[in-house]
C-alpha positions as CSV (number, residue, x, y, z in Angstrom):
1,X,0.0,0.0,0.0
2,X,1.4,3.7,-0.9
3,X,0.5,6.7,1.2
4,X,1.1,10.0,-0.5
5,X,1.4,13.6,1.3
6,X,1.2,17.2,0.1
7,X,2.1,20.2,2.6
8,X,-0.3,22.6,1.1
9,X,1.0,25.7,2.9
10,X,4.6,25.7,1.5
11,X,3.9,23.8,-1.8
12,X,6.7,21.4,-1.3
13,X,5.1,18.3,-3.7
14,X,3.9,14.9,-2.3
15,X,6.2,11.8,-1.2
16,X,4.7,8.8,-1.1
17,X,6.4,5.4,1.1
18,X,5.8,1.5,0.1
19,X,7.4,-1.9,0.9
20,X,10.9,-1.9,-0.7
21,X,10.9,-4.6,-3.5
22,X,13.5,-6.9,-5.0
23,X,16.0,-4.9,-7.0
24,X,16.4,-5.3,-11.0
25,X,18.7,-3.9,-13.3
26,X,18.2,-0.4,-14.2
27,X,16.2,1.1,-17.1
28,X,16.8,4.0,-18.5
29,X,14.0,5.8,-20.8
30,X,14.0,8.8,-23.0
31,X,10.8,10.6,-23.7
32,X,10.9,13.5,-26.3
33,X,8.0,16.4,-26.6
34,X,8.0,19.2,-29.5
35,X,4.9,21.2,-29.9
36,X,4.8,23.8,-32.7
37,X,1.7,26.4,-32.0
38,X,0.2,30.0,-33.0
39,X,-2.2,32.6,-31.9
40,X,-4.1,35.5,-31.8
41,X,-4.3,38.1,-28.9
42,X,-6.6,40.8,-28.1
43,X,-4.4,41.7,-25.1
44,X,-1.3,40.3,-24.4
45,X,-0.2,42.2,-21.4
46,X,-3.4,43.2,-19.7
47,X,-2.9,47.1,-20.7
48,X,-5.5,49.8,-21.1
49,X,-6.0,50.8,-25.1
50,X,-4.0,47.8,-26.4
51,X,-3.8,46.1,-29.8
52,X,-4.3,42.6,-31.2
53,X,-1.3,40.9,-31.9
54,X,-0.6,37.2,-33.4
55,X,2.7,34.5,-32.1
56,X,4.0,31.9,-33.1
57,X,6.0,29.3,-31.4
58,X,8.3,26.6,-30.9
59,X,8.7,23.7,-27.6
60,X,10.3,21.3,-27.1
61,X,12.0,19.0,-24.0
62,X,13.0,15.9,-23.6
63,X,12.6,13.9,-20.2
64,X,15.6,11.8,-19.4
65,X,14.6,9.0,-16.7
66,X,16.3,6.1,-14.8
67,X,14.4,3.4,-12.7
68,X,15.3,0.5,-10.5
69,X,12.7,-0.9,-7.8
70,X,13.4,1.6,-5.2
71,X,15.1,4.4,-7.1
72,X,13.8,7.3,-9.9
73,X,15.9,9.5,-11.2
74,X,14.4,12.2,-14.1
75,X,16.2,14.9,-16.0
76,X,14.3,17.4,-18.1
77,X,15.3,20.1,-20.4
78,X,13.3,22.3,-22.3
79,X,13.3,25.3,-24.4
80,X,10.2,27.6,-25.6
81,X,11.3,30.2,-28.4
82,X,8.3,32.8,-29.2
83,X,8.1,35.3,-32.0
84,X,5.3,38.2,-31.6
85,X,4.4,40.4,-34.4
86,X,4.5,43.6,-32.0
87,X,7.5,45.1,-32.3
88,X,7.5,46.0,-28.4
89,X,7.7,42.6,-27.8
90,X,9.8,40.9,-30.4
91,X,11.3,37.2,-29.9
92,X,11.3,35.5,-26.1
93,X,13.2,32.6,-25.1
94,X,12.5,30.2,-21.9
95,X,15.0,28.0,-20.9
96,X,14.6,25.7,-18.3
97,X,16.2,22.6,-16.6
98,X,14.7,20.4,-14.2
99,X,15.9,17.6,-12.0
100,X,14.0,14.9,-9.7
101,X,15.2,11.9,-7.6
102,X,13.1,9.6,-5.2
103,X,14.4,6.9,-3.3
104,X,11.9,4.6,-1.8
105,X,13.6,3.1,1.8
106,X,12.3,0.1,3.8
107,X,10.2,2.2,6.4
108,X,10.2,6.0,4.7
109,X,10.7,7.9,1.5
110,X,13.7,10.4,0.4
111,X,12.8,12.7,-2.3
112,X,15.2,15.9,-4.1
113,X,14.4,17.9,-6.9
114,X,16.0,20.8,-8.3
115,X,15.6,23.3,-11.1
116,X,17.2,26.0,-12.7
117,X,14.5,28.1,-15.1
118,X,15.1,31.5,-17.2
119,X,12.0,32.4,-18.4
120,X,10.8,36.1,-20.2
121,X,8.3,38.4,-18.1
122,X,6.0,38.0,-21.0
123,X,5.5,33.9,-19.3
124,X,5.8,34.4,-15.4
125,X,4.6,37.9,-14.6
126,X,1.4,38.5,-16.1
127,X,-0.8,36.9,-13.2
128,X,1.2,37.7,-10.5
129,X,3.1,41.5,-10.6
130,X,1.6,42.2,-14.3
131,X,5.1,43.8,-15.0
132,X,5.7,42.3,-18.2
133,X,8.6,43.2,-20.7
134,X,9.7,41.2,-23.7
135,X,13.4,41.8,-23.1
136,X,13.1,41.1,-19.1
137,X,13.8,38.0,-18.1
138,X,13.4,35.8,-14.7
139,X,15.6,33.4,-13.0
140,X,15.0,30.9,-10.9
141,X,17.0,28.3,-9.0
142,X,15.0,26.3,-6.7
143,X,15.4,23.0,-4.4
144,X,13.4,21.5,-2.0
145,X,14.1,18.1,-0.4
146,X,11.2,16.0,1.7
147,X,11.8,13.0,4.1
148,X,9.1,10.7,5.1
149,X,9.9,8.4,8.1
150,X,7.5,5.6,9.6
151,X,7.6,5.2,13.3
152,X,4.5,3.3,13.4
153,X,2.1,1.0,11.1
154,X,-0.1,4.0,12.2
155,X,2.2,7.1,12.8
156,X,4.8,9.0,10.2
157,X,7.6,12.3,10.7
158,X,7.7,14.4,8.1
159,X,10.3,16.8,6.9
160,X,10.8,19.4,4.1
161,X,12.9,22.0,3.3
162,X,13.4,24.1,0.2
163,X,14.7,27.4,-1.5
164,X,14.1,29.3,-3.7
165,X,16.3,32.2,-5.4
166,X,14.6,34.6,-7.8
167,X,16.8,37.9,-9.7
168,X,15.5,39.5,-12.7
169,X,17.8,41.0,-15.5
170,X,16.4,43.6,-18.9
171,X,14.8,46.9,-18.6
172,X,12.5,46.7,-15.7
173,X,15.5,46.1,-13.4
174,X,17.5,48.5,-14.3
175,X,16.7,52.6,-13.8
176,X,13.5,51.6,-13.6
177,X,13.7,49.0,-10.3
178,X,10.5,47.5,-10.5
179,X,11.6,43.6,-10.2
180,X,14.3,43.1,-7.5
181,X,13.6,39.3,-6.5
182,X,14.4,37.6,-3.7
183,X,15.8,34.6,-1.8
184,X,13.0,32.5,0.3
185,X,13.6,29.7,2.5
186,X,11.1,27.7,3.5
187,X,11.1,24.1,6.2
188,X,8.7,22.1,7.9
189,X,8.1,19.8,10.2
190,X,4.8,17.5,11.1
191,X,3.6,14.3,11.9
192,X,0.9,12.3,10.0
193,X,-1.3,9.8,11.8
194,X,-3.0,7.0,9.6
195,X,-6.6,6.9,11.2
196,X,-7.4,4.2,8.4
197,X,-6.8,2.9,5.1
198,X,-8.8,5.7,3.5
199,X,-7.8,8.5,6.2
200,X,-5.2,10.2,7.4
201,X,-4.3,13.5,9.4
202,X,-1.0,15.6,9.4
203,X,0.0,18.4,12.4
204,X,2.5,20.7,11.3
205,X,4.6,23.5,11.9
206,X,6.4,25.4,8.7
207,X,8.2,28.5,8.6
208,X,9.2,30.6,5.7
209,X,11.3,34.2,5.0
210,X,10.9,36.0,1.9
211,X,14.6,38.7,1.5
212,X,14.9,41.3,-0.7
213,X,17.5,41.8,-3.1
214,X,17.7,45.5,-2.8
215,X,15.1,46.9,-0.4
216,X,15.1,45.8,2.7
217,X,11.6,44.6,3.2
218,X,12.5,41.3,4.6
219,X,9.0,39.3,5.6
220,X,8.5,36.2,7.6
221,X,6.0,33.6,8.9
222,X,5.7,30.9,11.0
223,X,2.6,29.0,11.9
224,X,0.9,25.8,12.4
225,X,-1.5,23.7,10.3
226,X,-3.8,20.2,10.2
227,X,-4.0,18.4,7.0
228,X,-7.1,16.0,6.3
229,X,-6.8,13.8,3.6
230,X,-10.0,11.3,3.0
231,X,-10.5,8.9,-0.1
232,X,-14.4,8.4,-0.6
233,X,-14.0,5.7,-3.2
234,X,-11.9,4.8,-6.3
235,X,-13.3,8.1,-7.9
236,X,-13.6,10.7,-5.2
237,X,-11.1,11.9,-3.3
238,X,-10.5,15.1,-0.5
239,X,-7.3,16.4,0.7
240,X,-7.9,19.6,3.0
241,X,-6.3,21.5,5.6
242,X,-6.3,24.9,8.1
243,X,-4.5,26.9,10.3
244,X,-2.8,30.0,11.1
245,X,0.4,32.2,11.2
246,X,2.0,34.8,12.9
247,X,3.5,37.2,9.8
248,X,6.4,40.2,10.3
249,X,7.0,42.6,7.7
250,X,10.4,44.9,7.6
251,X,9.5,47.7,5.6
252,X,12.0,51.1,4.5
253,X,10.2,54.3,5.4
254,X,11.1,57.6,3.9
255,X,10.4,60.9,5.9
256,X,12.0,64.7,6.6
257,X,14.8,63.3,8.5
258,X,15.4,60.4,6.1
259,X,15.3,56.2,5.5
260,X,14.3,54.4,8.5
261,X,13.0,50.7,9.3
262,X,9.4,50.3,10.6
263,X,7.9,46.7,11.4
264,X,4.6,45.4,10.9
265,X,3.2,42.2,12.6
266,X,-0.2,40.3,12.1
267,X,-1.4,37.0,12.2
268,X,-3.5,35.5,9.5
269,X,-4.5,32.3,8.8
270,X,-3.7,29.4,6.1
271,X,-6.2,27.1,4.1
272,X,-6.5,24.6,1.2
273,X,-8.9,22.3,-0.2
274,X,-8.9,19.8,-3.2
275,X,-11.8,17.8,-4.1
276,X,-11.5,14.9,-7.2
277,X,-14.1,12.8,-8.9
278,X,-13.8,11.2,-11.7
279,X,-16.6,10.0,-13.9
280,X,-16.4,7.4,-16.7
281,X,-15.1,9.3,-19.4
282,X,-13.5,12.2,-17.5
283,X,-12.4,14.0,-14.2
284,X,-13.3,17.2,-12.4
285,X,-11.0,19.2,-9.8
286,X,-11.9,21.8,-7.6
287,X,-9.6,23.5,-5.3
288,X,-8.9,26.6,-3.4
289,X,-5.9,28.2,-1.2
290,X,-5.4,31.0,0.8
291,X,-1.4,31.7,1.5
292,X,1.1,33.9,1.4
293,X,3.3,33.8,-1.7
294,X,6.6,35.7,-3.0
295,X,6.0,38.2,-5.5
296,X,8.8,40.0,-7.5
297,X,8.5,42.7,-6.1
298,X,10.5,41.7,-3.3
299,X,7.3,41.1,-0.9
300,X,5.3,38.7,0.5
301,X,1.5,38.7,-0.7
302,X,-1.7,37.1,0.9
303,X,-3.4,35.4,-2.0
304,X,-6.5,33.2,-2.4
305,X,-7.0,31.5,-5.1
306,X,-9.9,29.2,-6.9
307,X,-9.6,26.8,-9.8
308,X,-12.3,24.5,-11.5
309,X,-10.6,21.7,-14.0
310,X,-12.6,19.8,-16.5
311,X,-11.9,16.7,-18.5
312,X,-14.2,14.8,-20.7
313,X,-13.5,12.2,-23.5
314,X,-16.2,12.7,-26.2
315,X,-14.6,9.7,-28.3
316,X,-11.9,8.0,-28.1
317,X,-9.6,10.4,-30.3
318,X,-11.3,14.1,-29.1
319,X,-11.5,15.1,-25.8
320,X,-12.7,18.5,-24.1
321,X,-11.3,20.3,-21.3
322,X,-12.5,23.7,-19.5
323,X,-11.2,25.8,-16.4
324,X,-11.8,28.9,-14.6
325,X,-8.9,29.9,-12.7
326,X,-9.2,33.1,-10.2
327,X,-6.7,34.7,-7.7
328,X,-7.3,37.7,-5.7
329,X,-4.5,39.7,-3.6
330,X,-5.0,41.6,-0.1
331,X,-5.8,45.3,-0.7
332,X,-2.2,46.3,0.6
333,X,-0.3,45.3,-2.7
334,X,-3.1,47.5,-4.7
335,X,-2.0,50.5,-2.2
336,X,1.7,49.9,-2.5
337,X,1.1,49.7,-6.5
338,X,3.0,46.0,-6.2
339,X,0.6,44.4,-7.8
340,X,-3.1,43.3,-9.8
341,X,-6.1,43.3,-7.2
342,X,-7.0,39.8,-9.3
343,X,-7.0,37.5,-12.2
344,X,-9.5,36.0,-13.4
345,X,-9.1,33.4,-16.6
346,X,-11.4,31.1,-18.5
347,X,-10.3,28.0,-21.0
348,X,-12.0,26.0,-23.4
349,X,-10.1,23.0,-25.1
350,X,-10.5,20.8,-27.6
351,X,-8.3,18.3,-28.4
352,X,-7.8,15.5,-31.2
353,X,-5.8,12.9,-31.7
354,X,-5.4,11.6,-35.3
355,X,-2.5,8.9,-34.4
356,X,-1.2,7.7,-31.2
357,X,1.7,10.2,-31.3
358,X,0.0,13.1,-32.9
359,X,-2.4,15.7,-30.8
360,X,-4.2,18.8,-32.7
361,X,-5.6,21.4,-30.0
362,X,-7.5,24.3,-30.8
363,X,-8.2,26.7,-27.4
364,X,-10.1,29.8,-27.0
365,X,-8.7,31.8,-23.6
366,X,-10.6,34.7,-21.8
367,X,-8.6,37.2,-19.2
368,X,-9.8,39.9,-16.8
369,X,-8.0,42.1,-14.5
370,X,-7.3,45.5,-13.4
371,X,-4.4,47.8,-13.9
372,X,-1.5,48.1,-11.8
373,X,-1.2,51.5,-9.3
374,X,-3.3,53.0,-6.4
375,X,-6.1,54.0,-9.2
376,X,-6.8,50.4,-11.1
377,X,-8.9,50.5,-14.2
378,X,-10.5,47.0,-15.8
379,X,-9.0,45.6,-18.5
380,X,-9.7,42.6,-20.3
381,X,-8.6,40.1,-23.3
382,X,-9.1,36.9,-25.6
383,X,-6.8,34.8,-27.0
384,X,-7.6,31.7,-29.2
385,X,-4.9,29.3,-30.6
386,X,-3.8,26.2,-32.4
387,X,-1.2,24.2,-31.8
388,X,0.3,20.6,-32.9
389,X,2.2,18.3,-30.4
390,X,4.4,15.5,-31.3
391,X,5.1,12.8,-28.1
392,X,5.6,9.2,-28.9
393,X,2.8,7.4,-26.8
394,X,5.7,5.3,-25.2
395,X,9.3,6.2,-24.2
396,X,12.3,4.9,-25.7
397,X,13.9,2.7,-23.0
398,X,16.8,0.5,-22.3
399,X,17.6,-1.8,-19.3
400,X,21.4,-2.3,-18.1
């Protein structure tokens, strides 16, 4: 039997523990992906007054894995190279590596992964800050590392840890200063109590501190949470959790006589939910969080957000697939001009599969928002696009 965890608060991925088997001889595979796509945009940054503007562009990765019986190991690069028709935005290129290793022991779990991601503005900013600039890039190195340890048939410690270092480099760095990043640590502790084969329930205590790269508005939190995870049947299943932190926030004041450092402190509290059923031909995901999360801008922002998923197989070659995805931000990033109040974005999907290794997809998108600044005005966008993925249905592998 495998029991699998999630720490919903700091986002750290699930680890899952089982009966070591046998060992074999390793096998390595290689799975390759390259999806060639164009659209249309009404408006591609979220801007007041803006123009239509048509892309096209190229991804591709390849997923490098090797498996024994109580060992995975996966490497994955990929690259994403856009052209836009707008001059202001001209060509973007994402380059990204990624790294995961699990080790499955005889009473716990070990788990790593790693990544190292340089992506345009253009892809990461535009729900979050909504500072977007086609020659302003992100990069991110990130790790996190979990350990899952059974103390009892009934009982389990476990333990994360990860980091996460963001800078920013282009125009909106520069003179302009409006992406510093940021380094944020973030660890864990909790212990997990099987209550029964379809049940169990995690206490935990986490901590995390967001600090600036050039301001010094350093934040931090430290709280406590309860994790409920229930399985209804084969088709239904609940993971939820609560609780509450204490939060600090180090902020840079300027007055007559000066720069000096004030401090903020408030408690708030921490929730999640994710509800799955799945029906015959398809599957439907609901879930919500409220947290703090890094922004850009060098701060720490209370966010709650809601997400609908829908998947339906209308024959066995087209399927169709909807979501409404909406995030909101506390009222103190709107004042400090740090940010969008919220998001709000619709997708309808329809996919087709002409051969095994060949998918068509045609997707219409809808965005709303609100501009960035103590005065925010609504703005709003579509987007519809096609695009043609290649993925052989199985990957090439070799045993040694």
């Amino acid at each position: 039997m495998t029991r699998a965890t999630c720490h919903a608060a700091l986002g750290l991925g699930c680890m899952a523990t089982a009966a070591a088997p046998p060992a074999h001889a390793a096998e390595w595979s290689l799975a390759p992906t390259l999806t060639v796509g164009i659209d249309n945009d009404s408006n591609r940054l979220l801007i007041p007054d803006a123009t239509a503007d048509q892309s096209w562009w190229l991804f591709s990765n390849v997923q490098l894995q090797r498996a024994t019986d109580t060992t995975q190991l996966s490497i994955t690069p990929q690259v994403r190279w856009q052209h836009f028709d707008s001059e202001a935005l001209g060509d973007i290129v994402d380059r990204d590596l990624s790294g995961a290793f699990s080790w499955t022991q005889e009473r716990g779990s070990f788990s790593l992964s790693a990544a190292t991601l340089d992506d345009s503005t253009v892809t990461t900013e535009l729900t979050e800050t909504g500072i977007a600039s086609g020659d302003s890039h992100r990069r991110t190195e990130e790790a996190s590392v979990s350990e899952s340890f059974d103390e009892t048939e009934r009982s389990a410690l476990v333990l994360q840890a990860g980091y996460t270092d963001v800078s920013y480099y282009g125009t909106l760095t520069g003179e302009l200063g409006l992406l510093e990043g940021y380094r944020y640590p973030t660890a864990s502790v909790g212990e997990r109590f099987f209550l029964s084969s379809q049940t169990s329930l995690t206490a935990s205590a986490f901590a995390d501190e967001l600090l600036a790269r050039i301001s010094v508005n350093d934040s931090r939190e430290t709280g406590g949470q309860l994790e409920l995870t229930h399985t209804f049947s084969d088709s239904t299943q609940i993971d939820v959790s609560a609780g509450a932190s204490a939060r600090t926030l180090r902020t840079e004041i300027v007055s007559n006589q000066g720069f000096s450092l004030g401090s903020e402190s408030s408690t708030g509290t921490v929730a999640s939910a994710d509800i799955t059923h799945a029906v015959e031909l398809g599957k439907i995901t609901l879930s919500y969080s409220r947290q703090l999360v890094p922004y850009g801008t060098g701060v720490l922002a209370e966010r709650q957000q809601y997400q609908l998923l829908g998947a339906y197989h209308l024959t066995e070659k087209v399927g169709l697939d909807a979501s409404v995805l909406r995030s909101v931000n506390n009222q103190s990033i709107v004042l400090l001009g740090l940010g969008r109040r919220s998001y709000t974005g619709t997708t309808l999907g329809l996919d087709w599969r002409p051969l095994d290794a060949w998918k068509l997809r045609a997707e219409a998108d809808t965005m709303q928002s609100q501009t960035i600044g103590t005065v925010s005005l609504p703005v709003s966008g579509w987007r519809v696009a096609l695009t043609l993925t290649w993925a052989p249905p199985y990957p090439y592998a070799r045993s040694f």
